[in-house]
PATORVO-554776 format. One record per residue: x, y, z of N, C-alpha, C in turn. Coordinates in steps of 0.02 Angstrom, whole numbers, padded with zeros to 5 digits, always signed. Each point is the difference from the previous one (the first is absolute). Layout:
XYZXYZXYZ...
This chain:
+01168+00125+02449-00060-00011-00041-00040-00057+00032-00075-00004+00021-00032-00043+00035-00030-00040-00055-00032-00060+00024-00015-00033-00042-00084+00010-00050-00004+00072+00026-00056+00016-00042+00023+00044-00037+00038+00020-00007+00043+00043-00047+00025-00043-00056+00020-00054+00022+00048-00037-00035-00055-00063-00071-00068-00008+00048-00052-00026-00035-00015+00033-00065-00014+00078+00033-00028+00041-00057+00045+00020-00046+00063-00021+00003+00075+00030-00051-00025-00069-00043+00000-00046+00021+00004-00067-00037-00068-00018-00034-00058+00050+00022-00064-00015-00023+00024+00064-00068+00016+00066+00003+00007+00033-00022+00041-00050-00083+00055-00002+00014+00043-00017-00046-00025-00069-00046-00046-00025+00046-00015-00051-00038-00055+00045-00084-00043+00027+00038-00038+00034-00023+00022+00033-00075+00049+00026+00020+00034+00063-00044+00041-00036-00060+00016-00068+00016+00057-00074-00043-00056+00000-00059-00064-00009+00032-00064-00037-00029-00010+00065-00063-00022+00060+00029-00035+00040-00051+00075+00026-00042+00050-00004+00023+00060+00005-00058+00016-00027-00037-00012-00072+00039+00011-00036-00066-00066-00026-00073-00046+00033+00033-00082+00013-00056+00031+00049-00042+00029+00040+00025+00019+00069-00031+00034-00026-00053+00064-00027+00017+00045-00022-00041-00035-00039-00057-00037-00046+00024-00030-00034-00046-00044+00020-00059-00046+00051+00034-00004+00034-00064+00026+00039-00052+00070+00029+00029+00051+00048-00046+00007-00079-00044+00025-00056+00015+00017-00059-00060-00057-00010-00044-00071-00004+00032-00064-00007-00059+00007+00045-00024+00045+00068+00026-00043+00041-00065+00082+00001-00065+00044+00006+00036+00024-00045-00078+00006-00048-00047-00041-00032+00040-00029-00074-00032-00043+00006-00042-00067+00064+00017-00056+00019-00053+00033+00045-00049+00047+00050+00030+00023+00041-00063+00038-00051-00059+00034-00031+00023-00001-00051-00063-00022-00033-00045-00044-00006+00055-00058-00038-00039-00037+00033-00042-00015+00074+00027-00048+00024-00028+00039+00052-00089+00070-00012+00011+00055+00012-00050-00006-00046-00061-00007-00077+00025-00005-00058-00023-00052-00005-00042-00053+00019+00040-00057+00010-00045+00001+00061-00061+00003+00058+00011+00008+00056-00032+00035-00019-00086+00076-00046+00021+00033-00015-00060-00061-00047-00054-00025-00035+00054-00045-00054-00046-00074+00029-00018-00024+00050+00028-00035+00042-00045+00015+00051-00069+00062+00004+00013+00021+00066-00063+00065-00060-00034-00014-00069+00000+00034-00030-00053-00037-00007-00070+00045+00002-00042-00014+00002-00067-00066-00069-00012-00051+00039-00040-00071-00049-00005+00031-00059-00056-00058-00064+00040-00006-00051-00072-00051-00001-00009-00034-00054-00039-00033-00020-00026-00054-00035+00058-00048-00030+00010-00040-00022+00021+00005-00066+00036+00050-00024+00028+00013-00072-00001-00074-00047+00008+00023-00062-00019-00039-00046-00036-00042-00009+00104+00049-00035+00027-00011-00028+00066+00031+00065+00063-00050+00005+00045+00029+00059+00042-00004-00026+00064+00047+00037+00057-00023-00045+00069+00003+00068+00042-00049-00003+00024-00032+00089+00053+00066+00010+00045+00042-00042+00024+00048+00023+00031+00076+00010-00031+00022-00037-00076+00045+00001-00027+00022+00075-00037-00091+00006-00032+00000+00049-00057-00047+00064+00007+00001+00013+00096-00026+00071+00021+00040+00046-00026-00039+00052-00027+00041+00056-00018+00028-00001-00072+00021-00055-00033+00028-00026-00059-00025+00071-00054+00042+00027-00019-00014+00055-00052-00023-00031-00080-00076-00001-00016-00003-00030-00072-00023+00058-00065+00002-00025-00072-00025+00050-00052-00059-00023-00004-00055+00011-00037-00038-00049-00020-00046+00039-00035-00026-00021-00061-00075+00051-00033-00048-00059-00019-00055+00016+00023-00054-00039-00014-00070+00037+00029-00051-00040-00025-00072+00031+00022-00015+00016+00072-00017+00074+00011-00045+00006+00071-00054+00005-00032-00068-00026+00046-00058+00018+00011-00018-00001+00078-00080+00022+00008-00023+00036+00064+00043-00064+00046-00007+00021+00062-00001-00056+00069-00045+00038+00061+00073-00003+00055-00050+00040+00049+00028+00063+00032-00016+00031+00030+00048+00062+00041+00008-00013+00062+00073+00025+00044+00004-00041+00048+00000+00092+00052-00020-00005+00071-00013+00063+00021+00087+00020+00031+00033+00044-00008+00052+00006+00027+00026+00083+00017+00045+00033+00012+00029+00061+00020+00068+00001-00024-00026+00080-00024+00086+00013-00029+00022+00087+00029+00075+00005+00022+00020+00048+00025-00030+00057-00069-00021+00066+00058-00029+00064-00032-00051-00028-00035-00025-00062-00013-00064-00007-00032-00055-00018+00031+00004-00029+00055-00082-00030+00017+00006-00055-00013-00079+00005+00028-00022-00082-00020-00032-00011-00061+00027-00051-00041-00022-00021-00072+00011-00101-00004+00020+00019-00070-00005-00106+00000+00070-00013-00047+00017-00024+00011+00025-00062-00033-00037-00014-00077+00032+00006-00046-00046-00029-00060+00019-00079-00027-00010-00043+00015+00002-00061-00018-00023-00049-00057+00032-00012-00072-00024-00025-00051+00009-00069-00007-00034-00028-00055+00015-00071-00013+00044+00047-00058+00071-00068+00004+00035+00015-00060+00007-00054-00031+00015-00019-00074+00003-00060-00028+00072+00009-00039+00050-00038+00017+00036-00020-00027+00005-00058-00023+00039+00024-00057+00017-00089-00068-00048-00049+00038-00057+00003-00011-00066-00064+00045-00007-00004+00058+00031+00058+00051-00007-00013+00066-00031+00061+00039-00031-00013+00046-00068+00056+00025+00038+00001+00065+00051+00056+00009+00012+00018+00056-00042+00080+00032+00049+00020+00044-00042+00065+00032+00073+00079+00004-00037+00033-00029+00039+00079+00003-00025+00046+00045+00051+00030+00042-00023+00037+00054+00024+00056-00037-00060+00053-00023+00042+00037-00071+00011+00073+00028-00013+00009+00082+00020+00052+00024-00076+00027+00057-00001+00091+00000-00035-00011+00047-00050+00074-00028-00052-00012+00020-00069+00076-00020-00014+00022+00070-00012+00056+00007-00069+00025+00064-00024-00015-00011-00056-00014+00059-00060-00002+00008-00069+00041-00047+00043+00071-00025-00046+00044-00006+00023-00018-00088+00065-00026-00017-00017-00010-00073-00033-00053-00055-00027+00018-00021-00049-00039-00039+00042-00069-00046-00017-00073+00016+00042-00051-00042-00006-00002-00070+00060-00003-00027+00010-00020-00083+00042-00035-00022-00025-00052+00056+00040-00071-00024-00045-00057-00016-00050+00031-00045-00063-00041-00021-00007-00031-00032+00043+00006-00072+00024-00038-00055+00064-00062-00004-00009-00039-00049+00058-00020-00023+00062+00036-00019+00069+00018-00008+00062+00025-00016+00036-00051-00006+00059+00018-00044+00063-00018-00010+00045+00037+00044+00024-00046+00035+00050+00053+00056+00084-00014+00004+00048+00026+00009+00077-00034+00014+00017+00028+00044+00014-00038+00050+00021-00017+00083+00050+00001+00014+00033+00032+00036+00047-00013+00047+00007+00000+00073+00004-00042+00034-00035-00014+00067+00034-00067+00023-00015+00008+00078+00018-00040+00056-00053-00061-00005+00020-00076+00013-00035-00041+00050-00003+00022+00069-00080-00037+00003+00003+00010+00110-00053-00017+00008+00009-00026+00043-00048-00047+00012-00033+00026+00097-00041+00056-00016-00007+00070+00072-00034-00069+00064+00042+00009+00060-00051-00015+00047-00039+00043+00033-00042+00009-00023-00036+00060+00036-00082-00020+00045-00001-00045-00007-00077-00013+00033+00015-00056+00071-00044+00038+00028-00002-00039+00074-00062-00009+00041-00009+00000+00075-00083-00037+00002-00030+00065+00011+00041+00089+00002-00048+00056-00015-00029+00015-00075+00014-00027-00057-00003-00018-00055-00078+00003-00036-00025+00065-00020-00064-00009+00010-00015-00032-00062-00069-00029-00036-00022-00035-00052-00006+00042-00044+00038-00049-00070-00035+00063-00048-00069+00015-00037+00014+00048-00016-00095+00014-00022+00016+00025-00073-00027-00050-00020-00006-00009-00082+00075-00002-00052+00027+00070-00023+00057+00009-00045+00061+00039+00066-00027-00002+00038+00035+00032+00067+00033-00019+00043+00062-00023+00031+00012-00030+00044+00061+00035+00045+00016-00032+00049+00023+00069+00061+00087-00033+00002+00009-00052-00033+00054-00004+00001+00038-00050-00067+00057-00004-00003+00026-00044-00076+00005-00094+00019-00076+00016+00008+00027-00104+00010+00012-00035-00060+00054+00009-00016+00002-00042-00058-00028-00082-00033+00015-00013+00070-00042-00064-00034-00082-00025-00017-00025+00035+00063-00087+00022-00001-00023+00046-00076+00037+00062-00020-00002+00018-00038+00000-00023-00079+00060-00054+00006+00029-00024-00071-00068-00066-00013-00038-00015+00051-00035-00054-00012-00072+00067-00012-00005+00017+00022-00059+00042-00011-00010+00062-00068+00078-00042-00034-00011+00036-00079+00043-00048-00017+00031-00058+00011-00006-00056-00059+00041+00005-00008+00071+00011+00025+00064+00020-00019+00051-00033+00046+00067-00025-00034+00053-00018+00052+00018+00047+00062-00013-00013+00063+00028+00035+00039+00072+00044+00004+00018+00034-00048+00057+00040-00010+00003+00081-00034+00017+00014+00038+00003+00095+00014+00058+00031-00012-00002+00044-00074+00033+00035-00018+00004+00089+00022+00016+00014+00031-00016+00071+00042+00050+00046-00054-00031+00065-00042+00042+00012-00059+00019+00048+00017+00054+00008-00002+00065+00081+00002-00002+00035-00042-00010-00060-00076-00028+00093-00070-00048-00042-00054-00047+00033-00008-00068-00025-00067+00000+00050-00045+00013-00051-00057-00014+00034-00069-00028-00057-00052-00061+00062-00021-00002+00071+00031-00030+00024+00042+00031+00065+00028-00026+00029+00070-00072+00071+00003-00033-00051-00024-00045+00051-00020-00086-00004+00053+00018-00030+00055-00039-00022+00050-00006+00041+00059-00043-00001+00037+00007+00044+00080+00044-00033+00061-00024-00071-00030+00037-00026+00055+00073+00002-00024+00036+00020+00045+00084+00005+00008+00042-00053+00044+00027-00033-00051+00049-00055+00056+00035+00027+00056-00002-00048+00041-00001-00009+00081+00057-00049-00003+00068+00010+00004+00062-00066-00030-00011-00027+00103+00045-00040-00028+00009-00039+00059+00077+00031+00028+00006+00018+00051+00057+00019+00033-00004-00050+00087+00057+00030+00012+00018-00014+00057-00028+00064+00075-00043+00045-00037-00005+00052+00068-00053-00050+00016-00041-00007+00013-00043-00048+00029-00015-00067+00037+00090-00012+00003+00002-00061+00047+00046+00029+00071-00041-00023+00044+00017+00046+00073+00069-00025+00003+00038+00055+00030+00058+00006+00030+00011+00037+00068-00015-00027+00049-00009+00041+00067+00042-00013+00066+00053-00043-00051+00054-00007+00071+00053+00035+00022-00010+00069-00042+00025+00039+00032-00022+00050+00055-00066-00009+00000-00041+00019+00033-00032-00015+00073+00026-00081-00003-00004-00057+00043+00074+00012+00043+00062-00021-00043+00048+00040+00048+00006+00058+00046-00018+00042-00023-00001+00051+00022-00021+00008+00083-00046-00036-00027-00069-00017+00060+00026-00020+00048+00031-00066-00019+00041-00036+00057+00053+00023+00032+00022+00039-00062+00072+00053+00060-00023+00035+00038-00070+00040-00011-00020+00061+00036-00008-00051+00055-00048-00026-00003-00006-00064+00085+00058-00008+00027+00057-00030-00037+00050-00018+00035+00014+00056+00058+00029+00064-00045+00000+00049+00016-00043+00029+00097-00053+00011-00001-00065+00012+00011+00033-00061+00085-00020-00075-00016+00024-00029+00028+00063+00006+00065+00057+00013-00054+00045+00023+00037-00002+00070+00054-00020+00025-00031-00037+00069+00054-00027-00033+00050-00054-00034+00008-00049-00010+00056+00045-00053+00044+00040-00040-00052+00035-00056+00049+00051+00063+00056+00033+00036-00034+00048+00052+00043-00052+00042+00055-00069+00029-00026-00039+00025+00062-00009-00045+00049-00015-00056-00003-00031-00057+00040+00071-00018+00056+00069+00001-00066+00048-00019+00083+00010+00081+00023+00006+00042-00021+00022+00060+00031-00053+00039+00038-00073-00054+00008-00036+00037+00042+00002-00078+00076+00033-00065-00013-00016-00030+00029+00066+00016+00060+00048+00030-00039+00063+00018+00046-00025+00064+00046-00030+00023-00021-00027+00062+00032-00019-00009+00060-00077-00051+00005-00014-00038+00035+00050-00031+00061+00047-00041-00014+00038-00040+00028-00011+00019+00054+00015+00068+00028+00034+00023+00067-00044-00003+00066-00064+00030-00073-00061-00005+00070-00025-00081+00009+00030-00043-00048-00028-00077+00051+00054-00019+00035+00053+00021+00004+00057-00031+00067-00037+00019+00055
């Protein structure tokens, strides 16, 4: 074996250490997210409380609560739902025991007409969450309209504590808009996808490293 043979074995292998061990690495993230994303699941479908007094966006994401108190109008937020299209988000001020929070009370088409115009008495059962969804493609909103759930822009622009109840069931359900619960399909999980990737390279890799010496041996004879 000459020493250009011996370069490209060692360039090869280095190569192949590298994208295996990416590989590997992602088979561990992704049981790291399925846990996680397990983790979460339990703490969405735990038994609801009450409203707590003090909340903290990272303690009490997801936190399953009851709650009945006043909706009236707010704003609609523009969003997409599987087999439906594009529609909104219906977003209320809600008032509980003296406090003006916000209900994400589910979701309408585009093409159906709003009748969330009035005041109601409503009873909730629903998730905290506090959505990151806006970034610098984030377009402005125009008027009762807005393209994504900023909660905090929002909660000041109707006078309300920044906190978002996203509801799993309203009664009564006598509205167009239909709750939109908060689950877990919506937070990416793609490292299995990412593995994959990296094995196929590895893979892929290893091929070209074996053409490269088995065409450089080939060679050999005619440079003596």
């Amino acid at each position: 074996m000459n020493g250009k043979t011996i370069l490209t074995v060692i360039f090869g292998a280095i190569g192949l250490v590298i994208l295996l061990w990416l590989g590997f690495w992602q088979v561990s993230r992704l049981a790291w997210k399925n846990a996680s994303l397990a983790e979460i699941e339990l703490r969405i479908q735990a038994e609801p409380v009450a409203l707590p007094d003090q909340l903290d966006p990272e303690r009490d994401r997801y936190l399953p609560v009851a709650v009945t108190g006043i909706a009236s109008p707010g704003v609609q937020v523009f969003a997409t739902a599987k087999a439906q299209g594009a529609g909104f988000r219906m977003l209320s001020v809600f008032e509980v025991k003296g406090r003006r929070i916000l209900l994400d009370r589910g979701y309408r088409k585009q093409t159906t007409p709003d009748d969330l115009l009035s005041e109601v008495e409503l009873s909730i059962t629903g998730n905290l969450l506090w959505p990151q969804e806006v970034d610098g493609f984030t377009p402005e909103p125009e008027g009762t309209t807005w393209y994504a759930r900023d909660i905090p822009a929002i909660a000041m622009s109707l006078n309300t504590e920044p906190i978002l109840i996203v509801a799993r069931s309203v009664t009564p359900n006598t509205f167009k808009a239909r709750p939109m619960p908060v689950s877990t399909e919506g937070i990416p999980n793609d490292h299995l996808g990412y593995a994959i990737t990296w094995f196929s390279l590895a893979f892929i890799w290893l091929v070209m490293t074996a053409a490269v010496v088995w065409r450089i041996r080939q060679q050999t004879p005619k440079l003596q």
